[in-house]
N, C-alpha and C positions, 0 to 999 in steps of 0.2 A: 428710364429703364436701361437695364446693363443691354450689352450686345447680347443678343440672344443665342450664335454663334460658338460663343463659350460659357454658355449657361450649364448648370446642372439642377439635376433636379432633389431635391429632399422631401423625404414626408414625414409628419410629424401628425401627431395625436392633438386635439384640442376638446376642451370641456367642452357641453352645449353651450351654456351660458357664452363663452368664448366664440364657439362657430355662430350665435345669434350677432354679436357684436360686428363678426366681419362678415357676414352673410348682409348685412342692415350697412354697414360702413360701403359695402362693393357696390350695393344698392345706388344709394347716396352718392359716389363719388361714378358711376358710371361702368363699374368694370366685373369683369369675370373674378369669382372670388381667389383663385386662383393668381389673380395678376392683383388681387388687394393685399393680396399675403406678401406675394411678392415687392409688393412696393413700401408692405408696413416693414418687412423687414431689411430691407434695403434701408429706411429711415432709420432706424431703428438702430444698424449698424454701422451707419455712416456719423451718427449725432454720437455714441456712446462708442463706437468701435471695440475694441478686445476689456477695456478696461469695467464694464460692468459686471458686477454681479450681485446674484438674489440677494433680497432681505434676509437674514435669516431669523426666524420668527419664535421669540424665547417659549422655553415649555414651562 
């Protein structure tokens, strides 16, 4: 986990479907879902950094 020191905070909207997933993952892994979020997104942006982005899904 980063320094907490120079942390900031964001909030963000998530589906149910999505808060089941990290509600069940925080579970599983030991942690406040708050600090699951925090650490999917920390991986999340460490592995893909600036260069991801969405599918975009043909109509």
């Amino acid at each position: 986990m980063p320094d907490k020191s120079k942390s900031i905070n964001v909030n963000v909207a998530v589906n149910e479907h999505n808060n089941r997933l990290l509600t069940a993952s925080a579970k599983k892994n030991g942690r406040a879902k708050l600090r699951e979020a925090e650490a999917r997104l920390a991986h999340h942006l460490n592995v893909f950094g600036a260069d991801w982005a969405q599918m975009k899904v043909p109509k």
